[in-house]
N, C-alpha and C positions, 0 to 999 in steps of 0.2 A: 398568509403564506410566508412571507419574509420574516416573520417572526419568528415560525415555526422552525424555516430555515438558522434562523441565529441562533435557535433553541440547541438546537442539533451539532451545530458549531462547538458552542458553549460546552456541550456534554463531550464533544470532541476533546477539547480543550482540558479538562480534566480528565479525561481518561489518558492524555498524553501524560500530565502531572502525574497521573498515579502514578506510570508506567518507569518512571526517573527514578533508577538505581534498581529497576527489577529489569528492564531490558538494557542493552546496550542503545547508546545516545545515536549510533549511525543508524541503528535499525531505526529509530523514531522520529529520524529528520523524514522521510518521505511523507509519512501522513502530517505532522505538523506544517510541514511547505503546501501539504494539498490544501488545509486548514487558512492559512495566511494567505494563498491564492483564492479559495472563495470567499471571505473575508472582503477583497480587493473587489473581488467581479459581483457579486451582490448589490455593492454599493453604486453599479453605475448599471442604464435602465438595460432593462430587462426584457422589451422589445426589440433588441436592437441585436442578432447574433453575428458574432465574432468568429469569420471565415477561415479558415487556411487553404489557400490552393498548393499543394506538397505534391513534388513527385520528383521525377529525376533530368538528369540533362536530356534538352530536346524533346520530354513529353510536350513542351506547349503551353505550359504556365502564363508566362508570361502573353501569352498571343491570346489564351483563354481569357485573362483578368481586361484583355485591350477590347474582344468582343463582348465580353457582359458591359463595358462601359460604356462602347461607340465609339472610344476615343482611345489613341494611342499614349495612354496613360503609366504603364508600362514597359521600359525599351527593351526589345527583343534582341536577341541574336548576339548576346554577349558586350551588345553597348552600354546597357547600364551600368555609372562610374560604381556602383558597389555590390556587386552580383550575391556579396557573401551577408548581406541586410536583409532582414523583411522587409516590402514596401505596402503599408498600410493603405488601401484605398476606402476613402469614406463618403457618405452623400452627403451632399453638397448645401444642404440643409441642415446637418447635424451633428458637423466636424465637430463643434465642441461638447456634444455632448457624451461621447467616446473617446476623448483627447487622454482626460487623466490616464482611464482605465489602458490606452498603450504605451504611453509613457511609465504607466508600473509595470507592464509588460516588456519595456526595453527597447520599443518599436519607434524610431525615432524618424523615418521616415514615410512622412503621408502624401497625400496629395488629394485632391475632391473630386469627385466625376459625378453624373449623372446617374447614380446606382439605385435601385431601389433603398425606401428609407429604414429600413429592416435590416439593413445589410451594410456590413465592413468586411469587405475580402481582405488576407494580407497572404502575397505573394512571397512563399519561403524562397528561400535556399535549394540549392536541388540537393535532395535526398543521396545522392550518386557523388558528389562533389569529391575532389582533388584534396580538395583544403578542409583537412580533419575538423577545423575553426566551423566551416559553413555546414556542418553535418551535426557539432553539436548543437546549433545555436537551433536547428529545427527540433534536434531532439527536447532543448530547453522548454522552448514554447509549444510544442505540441500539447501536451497534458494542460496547458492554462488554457484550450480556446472551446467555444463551444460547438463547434462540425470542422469538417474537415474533407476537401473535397482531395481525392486522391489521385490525379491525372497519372495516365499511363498510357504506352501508343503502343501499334500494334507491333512493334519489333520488342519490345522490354515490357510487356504486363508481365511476365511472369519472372522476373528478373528474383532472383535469390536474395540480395541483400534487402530488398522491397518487403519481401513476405517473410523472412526470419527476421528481419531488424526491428519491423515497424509492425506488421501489420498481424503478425501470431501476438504478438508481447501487447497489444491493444482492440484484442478481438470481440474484449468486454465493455467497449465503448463500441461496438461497432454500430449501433442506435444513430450514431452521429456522425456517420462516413455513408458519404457519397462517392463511387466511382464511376472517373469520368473515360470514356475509352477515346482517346483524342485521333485524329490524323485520320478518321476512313474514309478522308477521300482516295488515299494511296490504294485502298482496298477497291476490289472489283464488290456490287451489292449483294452478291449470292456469299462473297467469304465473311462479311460482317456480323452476321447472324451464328457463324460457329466459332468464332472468334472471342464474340459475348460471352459464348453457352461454356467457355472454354476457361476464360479468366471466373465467372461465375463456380466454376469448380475450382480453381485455383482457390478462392475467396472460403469455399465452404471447408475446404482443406485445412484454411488456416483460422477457422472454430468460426465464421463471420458465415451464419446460417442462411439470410436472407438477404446477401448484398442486394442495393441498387446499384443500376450499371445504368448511365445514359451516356449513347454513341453520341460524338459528335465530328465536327470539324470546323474548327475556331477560326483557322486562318488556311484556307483551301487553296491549290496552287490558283486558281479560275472561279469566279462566282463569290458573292455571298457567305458569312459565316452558315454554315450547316448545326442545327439541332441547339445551336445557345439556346435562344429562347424556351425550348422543352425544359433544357437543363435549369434556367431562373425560374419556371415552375414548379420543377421538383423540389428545388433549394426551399422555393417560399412554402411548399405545403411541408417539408421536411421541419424545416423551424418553427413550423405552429406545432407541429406534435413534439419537438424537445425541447424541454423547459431549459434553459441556463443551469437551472441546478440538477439537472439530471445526470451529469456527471460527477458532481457533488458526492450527490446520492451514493454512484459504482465506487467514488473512493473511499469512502466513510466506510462502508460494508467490507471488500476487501481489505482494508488498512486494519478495520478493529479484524478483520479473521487470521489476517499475517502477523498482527502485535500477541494475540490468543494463543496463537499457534508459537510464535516466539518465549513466552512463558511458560510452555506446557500445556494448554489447554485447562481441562480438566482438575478437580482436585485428585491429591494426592492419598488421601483415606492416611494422613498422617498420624494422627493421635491415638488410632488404634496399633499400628506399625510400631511408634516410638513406647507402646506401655509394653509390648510383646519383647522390646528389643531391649531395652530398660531391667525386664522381669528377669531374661535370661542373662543379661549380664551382670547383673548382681548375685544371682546365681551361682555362676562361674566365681566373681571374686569372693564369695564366702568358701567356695572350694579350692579358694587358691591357683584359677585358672588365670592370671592376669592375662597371658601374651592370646587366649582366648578370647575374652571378653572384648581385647582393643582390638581383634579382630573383626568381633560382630560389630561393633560399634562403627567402625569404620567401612566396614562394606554397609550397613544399611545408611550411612550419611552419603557414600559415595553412589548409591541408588536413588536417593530422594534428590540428590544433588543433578543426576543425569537426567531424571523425569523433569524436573521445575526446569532447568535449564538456562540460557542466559546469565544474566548479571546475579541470579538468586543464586542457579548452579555453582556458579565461582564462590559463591559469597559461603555456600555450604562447606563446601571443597574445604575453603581454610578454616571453617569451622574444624572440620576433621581430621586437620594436622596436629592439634595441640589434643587429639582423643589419648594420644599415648601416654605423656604427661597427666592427662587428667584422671584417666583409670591408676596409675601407679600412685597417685593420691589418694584416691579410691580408697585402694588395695589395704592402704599404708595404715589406714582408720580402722577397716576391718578385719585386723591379723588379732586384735584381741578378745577374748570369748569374754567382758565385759559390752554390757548392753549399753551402745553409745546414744546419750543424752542429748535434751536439747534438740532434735533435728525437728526442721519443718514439716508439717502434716507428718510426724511420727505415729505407727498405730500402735497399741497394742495388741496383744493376742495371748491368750489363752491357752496355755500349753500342758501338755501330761507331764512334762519336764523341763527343770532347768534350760538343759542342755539345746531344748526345740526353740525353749522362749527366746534363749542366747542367739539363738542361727536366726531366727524370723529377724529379732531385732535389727541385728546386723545387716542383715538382707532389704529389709525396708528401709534402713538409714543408708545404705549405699544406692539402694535407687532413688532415693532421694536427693543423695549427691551429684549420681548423674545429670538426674534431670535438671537441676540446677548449672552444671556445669556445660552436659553437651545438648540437651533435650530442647533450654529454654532460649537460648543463642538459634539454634535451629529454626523452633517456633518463629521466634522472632521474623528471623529474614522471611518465610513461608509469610506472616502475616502480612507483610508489605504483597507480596505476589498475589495474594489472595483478594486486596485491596485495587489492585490493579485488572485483574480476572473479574470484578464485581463491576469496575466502570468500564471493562471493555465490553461487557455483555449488554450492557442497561445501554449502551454506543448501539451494539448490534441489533439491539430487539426495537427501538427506537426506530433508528431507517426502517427495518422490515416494516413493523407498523406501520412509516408515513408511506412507504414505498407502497404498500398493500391499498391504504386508501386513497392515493392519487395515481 
């Protein structure tokens, strides 16, 4: 299975290469960073999943992370000296062997509790925060972790920047979110249950078809933490059914269909297009249509140019500023009714007359020059995009495949 996984890496990895100088470099950094993050998290075991408790100020994070452990392991109520940190909590048996894997994470704050050995909770950031700093450093690390529990209390589950910032824009992991509904003890027992049914639609709202929801109360004004224990059951049968690289997986697939779709897609049926466009412009310049021909010419470059799109698009674009120049060279060869010589793949033909043999000649030696001049520069940059559209597909059909038989 790890192998398989490097395999799929690996293919990543060159489809990112191909994709260098046919897409722009900021669209390529996302899947390559997802690529160097799994890379990171593979490497350290794979038993072991990597929690986020996320939510906003006063959901109860903190007081949640105190009741999974027994112990006041992280300070509530705004006393901890760095509110704007992760704080990684690890069991207590197995801090070294999750160490590396958060220190590449940037998680430089741990501590060990009593937690099951399965499990590293790291208490974010609130989601809601002041300090623009503590709101990206969750958005940082979100994408690197593998679940993520999403506390919310009954006054803010439905709070706007929660469900457009975080939870529509990662609806495609949502395999790997747990929500948590904190505080019902405030609630009377009859409102708790539409409360649930309430945020459960909020959730399906934002494309997250089958949330789990467990009610709790971590730190209740009287009694007892309320429903932890359910919720460390949920957590442990949730992590047997996703794999560490099951988000892997949603990036690999998404990245190669955003990088697809950043090139164009599909081919361009170019070759047929460029002899059509070719025929008739040579055409024109044996009739002496020059400002004609550098028209066609250019609108079919500045077409092929808008479909390929990207770094190809550009790259065509200025192929198509020197068309004018290039046809009045053209032109300049075939203003004389002598049969010009010498030209590459020259055909002959067959004529009733001089005069037809004279035009043909001319005609096939000026699309010949085109093609040399604007056709094969064309070609060219196409065949880089076509090179990258081949490893982003063999990327795509790859996952599908391992996806399909696991």
């Amino acid at each position: 299975m790890h192998d398989t996984i490097v395999g799929l890496l690996d293919k990543a990895d060159l489809a990112i290469a191909s994709c260098a100088g046919v897409i722009e470099e900021d669209d390529l950094e996302p899947m390559a960073r997802s690529v160097r993050d799994a890379r990171i998290r593979i490497s350290y075991p794979e038993d072991m999943s990597v929690v986020a408790l996320v939510g906003g100020t006063g959901s109860g994070k903190s007081s949640l992370a105190n009741a999974v452990c027994g112990a006041d392991v992280a300070m509530v109520g705004g006393v901890r000296p760095t509110t704007g940190e992760p704080l990684a909590i690890v069991p207590e048996a197995r801090a070294g062997d999750i160490g590396g894997y958060l220190g590449d994470l940037g998680v430089s704050q741990q501590v060990a509790a009593p937690i099951p050995p399965w499990l590293c909770l790291i208490d974010m950031p609130d989601t809601d925060s002041v300090e623009i700093e503590h709101r990206l450093r969750v958005e940082q690390l979100l994408p690197r972790l593998d679940m993520v529990l999403w506390v919310v209390d009954p006054e803010k589950y439905r709070d706007a920047a929660l469900h457009n910032r975080y939870l529509k824009p990662l609806s495609a992991y949502s395999e790997q979110f747990i929500f948590v509904l904190n505080q019902i003890d405030r609630l009377a027992p009859t409102v708790v249950e539409s409360v649930v049914a309430d945020l459960k639609k909020a959730l399906r709202e934002d494309g997250i078809e089958s949330p789990r929801i467990v009610a709790i109360a971590a730190n209740p004004t009287s009694g007892p933490p309320m429903g932890v224990s359910d919720l460390v059951d949920v957590l442990g049968e949730a992590v047997k059914g996703v794999r560490v690289f099951d988000k892997l997986l949603v990036d690999l697939e998404q990245g190669a269909a955003g990088l697809l779709a950043a090139t164009g897609g599909a081919g361009l049926d170019f070759e047929a297009r460029a002899r059509a466009v070719v025929d008739v412009s040579a055409r024109m310049l044996v009739d002496r249509h020059t400002r004609s021909a550098v028209d066609e010419l250019t609108h079919f470059l500045e077409s092929i140019a808008a479909e390929a799109g990207g770094s190809t698009g550009s790259r065509v674009r200025q192929i198509a500023t020197f068309v004018p120049s290039h046809v009045e060279s053209v032109a300049d060869e075939v203003k004389t009714s002598t049969p010009i010589e010498n030209r590459r793949r020259r055909r002959r033909r067959a004529r009733s007359s001089d005069l037809e043999t004279s035009r043909a000649d001319r005609r096939d030696a000026a699309g010949e020059m085109l093609d040399d001049l604007v056709i094969d520069p064309t070609r060219n940059a196409l065949a880089a995009r076509a090179q990258a559209n081949a490893a982003l597909t063999d990327l795509a059909i790859s996952v599908a495949s391992f996806r399909g038989r696991h």
